[in-house]
N, C-alpha and C positions, 0 to 999 in steps of 0.2 A: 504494500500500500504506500503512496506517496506520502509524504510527512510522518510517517511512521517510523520511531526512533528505532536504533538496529540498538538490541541488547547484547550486552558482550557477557561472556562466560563469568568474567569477574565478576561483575553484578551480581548476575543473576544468582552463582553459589555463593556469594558474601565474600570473594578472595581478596587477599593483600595482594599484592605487585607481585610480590615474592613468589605466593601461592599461585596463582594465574601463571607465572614464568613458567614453573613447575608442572602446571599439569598440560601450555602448551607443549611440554619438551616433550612431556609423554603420549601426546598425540601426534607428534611428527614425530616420534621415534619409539617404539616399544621399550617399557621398560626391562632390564635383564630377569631370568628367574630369581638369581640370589637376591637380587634389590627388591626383590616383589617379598620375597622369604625374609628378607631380613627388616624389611618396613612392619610387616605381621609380627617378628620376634618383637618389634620397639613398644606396638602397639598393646601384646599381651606383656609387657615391660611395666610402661606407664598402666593400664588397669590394675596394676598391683602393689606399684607405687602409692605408699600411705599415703605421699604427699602431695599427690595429683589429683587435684579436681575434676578436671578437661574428662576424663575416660572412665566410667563407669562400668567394672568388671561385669556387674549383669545385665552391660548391655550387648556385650561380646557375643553371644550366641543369636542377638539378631542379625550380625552382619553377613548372616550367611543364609540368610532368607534372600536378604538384600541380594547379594551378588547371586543366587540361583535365578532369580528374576530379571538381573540383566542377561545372563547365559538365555535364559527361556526367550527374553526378545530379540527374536531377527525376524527379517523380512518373510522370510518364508512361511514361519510359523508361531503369529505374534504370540506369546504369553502362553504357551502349552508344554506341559510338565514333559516331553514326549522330545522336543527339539533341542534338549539340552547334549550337544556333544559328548563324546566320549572325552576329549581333549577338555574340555569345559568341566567335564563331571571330576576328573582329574585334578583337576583346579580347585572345585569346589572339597574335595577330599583333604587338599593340601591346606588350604584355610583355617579346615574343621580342626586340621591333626594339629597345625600352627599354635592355632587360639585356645587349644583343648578341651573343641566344643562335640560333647560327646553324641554317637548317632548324626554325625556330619554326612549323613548319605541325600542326596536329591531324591527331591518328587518325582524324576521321571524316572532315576533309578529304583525306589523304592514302588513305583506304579509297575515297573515291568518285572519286578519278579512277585509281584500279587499278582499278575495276569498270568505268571506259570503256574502257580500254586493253582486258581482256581480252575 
């Protein structure tokens, strides 16, 4: 729409400079597995940190609803427990093991072995 101000990413997720640099570098460039692994080790770090307010240890077993639900949305097959990759479900395993968020298995892996059972 014409006169319609363009939002930039910073905005919109509340970023500093700093943070917005940050997450374009990891949109033009993936970040490595160790730095994905070891951002997780900081994060189950800080929720256990007496002295940390920011991270709230029980809220750690939501973060993997959360990224099951970006795995589940692609194009193909928006929001169904069914589209989550092998490679993705992998991910979401590694998260689980990270954070030591216990029965870290996905909807759609947990949907496909109830459909052999029955």
């Amino acid at each position: 729409m014409a006169g319609t101000p363009k939002i930039s990413r910073r905005s919109l997720l509340q970023l500093s400079a700093a943070g917005a640099a940050v997450l374009e570098g990891w949109l033009s460039k993936r970040p490595s597995h160790a730095y994905v692994a070891e951002g997780l080790h900081d994060i189950l770090l800080l929720a256990r940190a007496s002295d940390d307010m920011e991270v709230d240890f029980s809220e750690l077993p939501g973060l993997l609803p959360y990224a099951e639900g970006i795995a589940r949305s692609t194009a193909q097959a928006l929001d169904r427990p069914e589209a989550v990759t092998g490679a993705a479900d992998k991910a979401l395993e590694e998260i689980a093991s990270e954070l030591g968020i216990d029965h870290g298995e996905s909807w759609g892996k947990l949907l496909g072995e109830l459909s052999q059972v029955a």
